[in-house]
KEKE-3310 file (N, C-alpha, C; in steps of 0.2 Angstrom, whole numbers, plus 5000, padded with zeros to 4 digits):
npx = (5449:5443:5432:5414:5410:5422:5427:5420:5421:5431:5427:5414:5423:5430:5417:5415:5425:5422:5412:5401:5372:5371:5373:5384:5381:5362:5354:5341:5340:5331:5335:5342:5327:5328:5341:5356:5365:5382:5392:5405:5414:5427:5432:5445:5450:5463:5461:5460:5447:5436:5424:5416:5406:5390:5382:5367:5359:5345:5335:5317:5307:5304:5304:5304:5316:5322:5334:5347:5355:5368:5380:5396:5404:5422:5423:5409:5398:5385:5374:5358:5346:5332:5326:5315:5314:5305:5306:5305:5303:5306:5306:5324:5329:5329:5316:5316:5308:5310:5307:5312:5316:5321:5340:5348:5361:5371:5382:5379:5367:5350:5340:5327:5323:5319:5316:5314:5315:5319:5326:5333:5338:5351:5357:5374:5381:5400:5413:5426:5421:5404:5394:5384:5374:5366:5353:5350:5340:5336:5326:5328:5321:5325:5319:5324:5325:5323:5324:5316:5315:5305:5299:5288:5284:5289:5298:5300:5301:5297:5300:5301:5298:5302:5299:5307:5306:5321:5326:5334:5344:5350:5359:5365:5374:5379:5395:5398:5409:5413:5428:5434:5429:5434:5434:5429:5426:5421:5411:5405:5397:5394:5380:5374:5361:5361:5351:5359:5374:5374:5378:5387:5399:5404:5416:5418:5427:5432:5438:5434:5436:5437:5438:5436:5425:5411:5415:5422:5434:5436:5443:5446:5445:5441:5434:5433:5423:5416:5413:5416:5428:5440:5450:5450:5453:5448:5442:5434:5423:5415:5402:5391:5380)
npy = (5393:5391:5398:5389:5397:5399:5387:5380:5382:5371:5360:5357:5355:5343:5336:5333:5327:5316:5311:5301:5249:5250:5259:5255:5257:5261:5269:5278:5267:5251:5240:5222:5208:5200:5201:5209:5222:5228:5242:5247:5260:5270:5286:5298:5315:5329:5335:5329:5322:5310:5298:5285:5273:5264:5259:5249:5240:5230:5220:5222:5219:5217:5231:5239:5245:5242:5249:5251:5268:5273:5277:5285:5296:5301:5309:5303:5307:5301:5294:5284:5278:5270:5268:5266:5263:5266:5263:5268:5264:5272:5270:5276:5280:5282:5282:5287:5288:5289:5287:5288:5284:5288:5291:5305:5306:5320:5330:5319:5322:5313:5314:5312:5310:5313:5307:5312:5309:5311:5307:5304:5295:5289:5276:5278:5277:5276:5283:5277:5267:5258:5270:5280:5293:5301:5311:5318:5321:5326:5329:5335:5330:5336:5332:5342:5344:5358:5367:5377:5391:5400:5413:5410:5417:5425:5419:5405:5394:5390:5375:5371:5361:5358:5351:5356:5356:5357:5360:5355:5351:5342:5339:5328:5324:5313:5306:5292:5280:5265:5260:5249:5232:5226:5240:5254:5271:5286:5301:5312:5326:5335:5344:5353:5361:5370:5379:5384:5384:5386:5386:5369:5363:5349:5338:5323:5309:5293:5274:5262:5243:5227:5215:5200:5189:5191:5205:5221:5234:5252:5267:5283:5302:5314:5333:5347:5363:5374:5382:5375:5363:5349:5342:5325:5307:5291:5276:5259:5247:5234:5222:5213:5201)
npz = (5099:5083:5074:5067:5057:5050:5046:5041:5024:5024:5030:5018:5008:5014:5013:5001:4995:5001:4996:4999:4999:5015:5030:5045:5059:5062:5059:5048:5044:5045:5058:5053:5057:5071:5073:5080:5086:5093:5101:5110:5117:5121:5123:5125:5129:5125:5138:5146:5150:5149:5142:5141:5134:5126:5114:5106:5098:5091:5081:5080:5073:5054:5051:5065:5076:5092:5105:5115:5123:5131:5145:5153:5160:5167:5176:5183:5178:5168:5157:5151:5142:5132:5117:5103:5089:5071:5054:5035:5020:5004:4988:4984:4997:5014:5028:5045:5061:5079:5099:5114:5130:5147:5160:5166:5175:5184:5191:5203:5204:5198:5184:5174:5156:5141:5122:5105:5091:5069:5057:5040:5025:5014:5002:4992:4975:4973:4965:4972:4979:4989:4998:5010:5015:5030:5038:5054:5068:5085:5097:5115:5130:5149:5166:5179:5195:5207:5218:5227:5239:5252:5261:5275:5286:5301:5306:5298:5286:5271:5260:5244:5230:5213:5197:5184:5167:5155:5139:5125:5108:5096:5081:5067:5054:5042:5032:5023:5018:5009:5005:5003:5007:5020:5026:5035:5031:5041:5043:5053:5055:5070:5078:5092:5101:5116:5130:5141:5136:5125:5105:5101:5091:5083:5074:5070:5064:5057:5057:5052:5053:5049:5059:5065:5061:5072:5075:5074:5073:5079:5078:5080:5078:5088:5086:5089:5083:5087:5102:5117:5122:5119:5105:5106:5106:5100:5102:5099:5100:5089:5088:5081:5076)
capx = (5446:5443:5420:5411:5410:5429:5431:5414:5425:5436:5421:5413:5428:5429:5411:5416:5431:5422:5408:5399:5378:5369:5377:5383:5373:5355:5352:5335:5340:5330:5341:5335:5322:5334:5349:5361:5370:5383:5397:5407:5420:5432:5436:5448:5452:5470:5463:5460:5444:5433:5418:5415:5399:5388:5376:5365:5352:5340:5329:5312:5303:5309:5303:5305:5323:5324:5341:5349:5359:5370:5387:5396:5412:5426:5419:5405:5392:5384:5366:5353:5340:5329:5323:5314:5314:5303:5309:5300:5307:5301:5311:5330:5327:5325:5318:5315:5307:5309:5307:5315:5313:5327:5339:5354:5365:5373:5383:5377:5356:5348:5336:5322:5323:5314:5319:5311:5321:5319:5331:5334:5346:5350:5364:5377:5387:5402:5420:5428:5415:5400:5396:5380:5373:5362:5352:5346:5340:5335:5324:5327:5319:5326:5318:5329:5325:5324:5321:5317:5314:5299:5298:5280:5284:5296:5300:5296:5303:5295:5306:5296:5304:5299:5302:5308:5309:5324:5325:5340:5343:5354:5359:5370:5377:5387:5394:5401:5412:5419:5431:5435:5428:5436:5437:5424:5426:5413:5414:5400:5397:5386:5379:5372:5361:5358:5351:5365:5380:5373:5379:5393:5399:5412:5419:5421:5430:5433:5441:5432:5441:5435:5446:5433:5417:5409:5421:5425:5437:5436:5448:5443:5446:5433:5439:5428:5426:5412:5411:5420:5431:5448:5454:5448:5453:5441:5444:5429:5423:5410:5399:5385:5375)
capy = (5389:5392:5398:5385:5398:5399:5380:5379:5380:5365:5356:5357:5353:5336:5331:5334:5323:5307:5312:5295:5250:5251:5257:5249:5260:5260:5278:5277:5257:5247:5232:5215:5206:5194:5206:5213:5227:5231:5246:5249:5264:5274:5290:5303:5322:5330:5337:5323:5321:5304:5296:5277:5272:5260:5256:5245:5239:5226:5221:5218:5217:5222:5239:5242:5242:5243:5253:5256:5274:5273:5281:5285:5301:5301:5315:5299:5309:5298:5294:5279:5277:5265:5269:5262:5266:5264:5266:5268:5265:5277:5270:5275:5285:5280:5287:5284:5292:5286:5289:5285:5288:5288:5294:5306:5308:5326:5331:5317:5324:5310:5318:5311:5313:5310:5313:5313:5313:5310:5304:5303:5293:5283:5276:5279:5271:5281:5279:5275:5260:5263:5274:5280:5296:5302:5315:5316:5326:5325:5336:5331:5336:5333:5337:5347:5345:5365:5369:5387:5394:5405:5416:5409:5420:5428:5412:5395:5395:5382:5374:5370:5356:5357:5346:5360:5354:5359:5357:5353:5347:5340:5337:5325:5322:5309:5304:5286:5276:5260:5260:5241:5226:5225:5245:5258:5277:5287:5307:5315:5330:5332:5350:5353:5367:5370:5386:5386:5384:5390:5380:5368:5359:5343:5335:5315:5305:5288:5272:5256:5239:5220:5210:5194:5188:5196:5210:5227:5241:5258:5271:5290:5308:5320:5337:5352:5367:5378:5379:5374:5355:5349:5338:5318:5301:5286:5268:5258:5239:5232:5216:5211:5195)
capz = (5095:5076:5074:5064:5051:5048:5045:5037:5019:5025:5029:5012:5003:5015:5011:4993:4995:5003:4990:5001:5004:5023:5036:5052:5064:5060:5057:5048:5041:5053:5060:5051:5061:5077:5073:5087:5083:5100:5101:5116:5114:5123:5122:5127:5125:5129:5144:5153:5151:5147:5141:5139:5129:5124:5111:5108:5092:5090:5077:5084:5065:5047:5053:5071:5081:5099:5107:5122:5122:5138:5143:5157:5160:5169:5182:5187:5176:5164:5156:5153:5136:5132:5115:5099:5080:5067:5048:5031:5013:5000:4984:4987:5001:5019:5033:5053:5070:5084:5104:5118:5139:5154:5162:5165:5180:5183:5198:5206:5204:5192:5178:5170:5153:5135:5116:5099:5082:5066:5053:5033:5022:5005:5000:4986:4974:4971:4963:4978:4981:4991:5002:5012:5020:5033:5042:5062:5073:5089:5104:5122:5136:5154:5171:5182:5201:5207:5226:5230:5248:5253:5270:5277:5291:5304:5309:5296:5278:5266:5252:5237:5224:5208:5192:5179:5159:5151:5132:5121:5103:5092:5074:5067:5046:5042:5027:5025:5012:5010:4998:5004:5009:5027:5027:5034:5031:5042:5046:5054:5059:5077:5081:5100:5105:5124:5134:5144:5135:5117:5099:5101:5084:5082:5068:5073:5061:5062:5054:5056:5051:5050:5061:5060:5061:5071:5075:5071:5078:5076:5077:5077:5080:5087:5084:5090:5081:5088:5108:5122:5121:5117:5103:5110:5103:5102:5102:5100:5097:5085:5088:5075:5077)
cpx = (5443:5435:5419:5413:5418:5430:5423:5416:5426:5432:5417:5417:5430:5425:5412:5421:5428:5415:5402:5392:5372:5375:5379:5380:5366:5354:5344:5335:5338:5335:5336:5332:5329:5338:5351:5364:5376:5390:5399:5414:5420:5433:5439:5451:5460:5469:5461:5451:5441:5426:5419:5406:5398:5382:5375:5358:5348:5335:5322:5307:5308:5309:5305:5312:5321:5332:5341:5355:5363:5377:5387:5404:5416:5425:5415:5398:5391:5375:5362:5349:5339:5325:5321:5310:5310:5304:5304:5304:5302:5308:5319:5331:5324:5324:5315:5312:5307:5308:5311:5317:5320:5330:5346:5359:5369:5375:5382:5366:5356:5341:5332:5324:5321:5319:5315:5314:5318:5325:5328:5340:5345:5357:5367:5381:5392:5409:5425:5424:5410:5397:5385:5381:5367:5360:5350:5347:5336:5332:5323:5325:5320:5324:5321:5328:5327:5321:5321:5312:5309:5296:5291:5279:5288:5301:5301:5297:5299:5300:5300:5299:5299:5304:5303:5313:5315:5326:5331:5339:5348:5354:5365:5369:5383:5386:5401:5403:5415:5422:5434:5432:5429:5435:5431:5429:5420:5417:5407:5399:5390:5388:5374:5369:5357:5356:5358:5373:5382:5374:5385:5392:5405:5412:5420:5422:5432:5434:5438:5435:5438:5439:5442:5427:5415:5411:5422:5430:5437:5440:5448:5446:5440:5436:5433:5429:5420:5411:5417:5421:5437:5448:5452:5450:5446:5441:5436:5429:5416:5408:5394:5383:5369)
cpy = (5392:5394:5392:5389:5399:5392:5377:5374:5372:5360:5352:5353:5344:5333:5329:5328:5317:5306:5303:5295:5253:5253:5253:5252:5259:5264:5277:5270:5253:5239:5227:5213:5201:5198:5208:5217:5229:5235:5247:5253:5269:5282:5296:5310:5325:5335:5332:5319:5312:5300:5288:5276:5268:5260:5251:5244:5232:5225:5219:5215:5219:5229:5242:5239:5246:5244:5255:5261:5273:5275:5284:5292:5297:5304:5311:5302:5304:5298:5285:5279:5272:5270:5265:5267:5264:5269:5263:5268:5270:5277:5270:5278:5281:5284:5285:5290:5287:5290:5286:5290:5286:5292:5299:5307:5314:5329:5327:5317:5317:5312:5314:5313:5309:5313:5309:5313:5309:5311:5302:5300:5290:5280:5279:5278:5279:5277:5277:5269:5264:5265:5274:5291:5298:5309:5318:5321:5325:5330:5331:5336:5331:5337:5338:5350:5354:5365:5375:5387:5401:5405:5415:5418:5421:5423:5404:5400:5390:5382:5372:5366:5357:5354:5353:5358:5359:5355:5357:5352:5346:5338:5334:5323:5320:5307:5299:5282:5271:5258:5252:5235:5225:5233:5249:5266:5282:5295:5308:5321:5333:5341:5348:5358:5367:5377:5389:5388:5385:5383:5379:5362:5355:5340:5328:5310:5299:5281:5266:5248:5231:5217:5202:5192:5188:5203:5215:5230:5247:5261:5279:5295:5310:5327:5345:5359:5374:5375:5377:5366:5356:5344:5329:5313:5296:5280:5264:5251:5237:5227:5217:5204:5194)
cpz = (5089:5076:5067:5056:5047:5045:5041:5027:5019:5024:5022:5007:5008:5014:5005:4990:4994:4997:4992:4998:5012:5026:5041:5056:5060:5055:5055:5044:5048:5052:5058:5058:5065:5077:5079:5084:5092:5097:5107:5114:5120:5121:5126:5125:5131:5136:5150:5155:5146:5144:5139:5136:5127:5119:5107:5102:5093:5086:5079:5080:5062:5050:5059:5075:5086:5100:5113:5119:5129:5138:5152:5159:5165:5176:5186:5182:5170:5160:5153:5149:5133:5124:5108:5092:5075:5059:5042:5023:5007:4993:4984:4993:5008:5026:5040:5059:5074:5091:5110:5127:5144:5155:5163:5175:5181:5190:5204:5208:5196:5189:5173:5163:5148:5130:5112:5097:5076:5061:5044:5030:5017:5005:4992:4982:4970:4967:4965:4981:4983:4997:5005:5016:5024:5037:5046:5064:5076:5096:5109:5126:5143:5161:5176:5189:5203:5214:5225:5237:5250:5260:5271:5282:5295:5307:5304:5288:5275:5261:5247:5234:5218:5202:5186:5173:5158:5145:5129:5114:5099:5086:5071:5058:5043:5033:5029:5020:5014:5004:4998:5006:5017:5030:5027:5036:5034:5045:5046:5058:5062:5079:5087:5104:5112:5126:5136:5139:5125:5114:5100:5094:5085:5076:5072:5066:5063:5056:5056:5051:5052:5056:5060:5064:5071:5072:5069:5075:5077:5079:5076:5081:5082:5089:5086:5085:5081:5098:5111:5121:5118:5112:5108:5104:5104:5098:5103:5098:5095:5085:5083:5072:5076)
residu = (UNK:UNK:UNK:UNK:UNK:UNK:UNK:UNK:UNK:UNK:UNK:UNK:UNK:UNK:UNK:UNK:UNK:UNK:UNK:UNK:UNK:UNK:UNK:UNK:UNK:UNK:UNK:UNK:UNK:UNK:UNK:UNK:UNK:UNK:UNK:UNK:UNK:UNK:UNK:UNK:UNK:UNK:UNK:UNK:UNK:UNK:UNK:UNK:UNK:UNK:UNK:UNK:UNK:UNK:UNK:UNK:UNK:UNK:UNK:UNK:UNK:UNK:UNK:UNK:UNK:UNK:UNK:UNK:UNK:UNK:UNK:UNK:UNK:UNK:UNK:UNK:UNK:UNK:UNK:UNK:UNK:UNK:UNK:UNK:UNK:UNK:UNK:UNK:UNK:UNK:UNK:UNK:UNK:UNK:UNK:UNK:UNK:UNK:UNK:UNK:UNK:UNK:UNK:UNK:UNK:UNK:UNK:UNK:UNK:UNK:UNK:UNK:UNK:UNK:UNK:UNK:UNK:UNK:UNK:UNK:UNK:UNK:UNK:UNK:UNK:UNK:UNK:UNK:UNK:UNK:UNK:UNK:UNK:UNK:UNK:UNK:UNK:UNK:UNK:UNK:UNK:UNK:UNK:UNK:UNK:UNK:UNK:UNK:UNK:UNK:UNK:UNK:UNK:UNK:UNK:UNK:UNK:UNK:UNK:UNK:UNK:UNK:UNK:UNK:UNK:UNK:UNK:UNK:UNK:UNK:UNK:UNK:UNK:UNK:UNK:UNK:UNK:UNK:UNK:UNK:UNK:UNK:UNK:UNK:UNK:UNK:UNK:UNK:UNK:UNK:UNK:UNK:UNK:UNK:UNK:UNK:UNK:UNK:UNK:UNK:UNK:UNK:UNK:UNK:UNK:UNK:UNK:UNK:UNK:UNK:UNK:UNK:UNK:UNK:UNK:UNK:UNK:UNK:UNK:UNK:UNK:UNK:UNK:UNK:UNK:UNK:UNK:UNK:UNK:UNK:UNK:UNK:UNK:UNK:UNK:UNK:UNK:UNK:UNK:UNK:UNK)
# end
């Protein structure tokens, strides 16, 4: 697999290309007041592996959207989030924090967990139509079940459990075009840093398409190029009510 900094160029010379009007995600655009926003997508990589996915918007005011995060693998691991956003206009420029609490699944152990993030965005009119970008980031923290074992005496062990945080975070920049009317353009690229498994980076590109009111379908690659992973497709379906 190619390191981030070898493909960094290529990168560059793509954003430059799409050179990217609200999105369809939130991002920091609160969802109108009543609005639904729902996504349910597929995805698969050439080793076999899966992930099914849900998200989930609601506008609860102008300002404040409610969201479920949920998702579920192939393996049975999955996760669980309940979270709510609040956004702020500052002329063309918009910007959002939000929080959000549950939970995750892993080997079968379920995990408490929390996250924070804040987000930036504007839109842009470009020559290609118009387009939109954004820029997120997110700190999770999840508690991580830990037994350890301790000799009282020649006889009589104690177990101990304790709840031990482990922190994570995320960063995600997408740049978004719609050179049509029926027709979305969206590439974003999602960094990932963990203790365990260091920085993983991906490229997710994606093709989104009218078919009719209220309906979308998406269409995408996700394509790694720092870290462990394979090459995945990703099929996806669009409501908005």
């Amino acid at each position: 697999m190619r390191s981030l900094s070898r493909r960094l160029p290529w990168l560059v010379a793509l954003a430059a290309a799409l050179a990217v009007a609200a999105p369809a995600l939130a991002g920091p655009w609160a969802r109108e007041k009543g609005q639904v926003f729902l996504t349910l997508s597929e995805q698969h990589d050439s080793a076999g592996e899966s992930w099914t996915g849900l998200w989930a918007e609601y506008g609860l005011t102008q300002r404040i959207t409610l969201g479920i995060d949920a998702g579920r693998s192939g393996q049975g691991d999955g996760k669980f989030v309940l979270w709510g956003q609040r956004a702020w206009v500052r002329g063309e420029h918009r910007f959002a924090a939000s929080l959000g609490l549950g939970a995750s699944l892993v080997d079968g152990e379920v995990m408490p967990m929390a996250q924070g993030g804040a987000s930036w965005g504007r839109g842009i009119a470009t020559r290609f139509g118009p387009g939109w970008v954004t820029i997120e980031g997110r700190a999770l923290v999840t508690a991580r079940n830990i037994e350890i074992s301790q000799k009282v005496d020649a006889r009589t062990t104690a177990i101990y459990a304790y709840m031990l945080p482990e922190t994570s975070g995320k960063a995600e920049i997408t740049l978004g075009l719609r050179p049509r009317d029926k027709l979305m353009i969206i590439n974003q690229l999602q960094v990932e840093a963990r203790k365990q498994s260091g920085i993983e980076a991906r490229l997710a590109s994606s093709l989104v398409y009218d078919l009719w009111q209220p309906a979308k379908v998406e269409l995408g690659i996700v394509t790694p190029i720092q870290g462990d992973g394979e090459p995945a497709l990703k099929l996806g379906m669009w409501l908005e009510f």
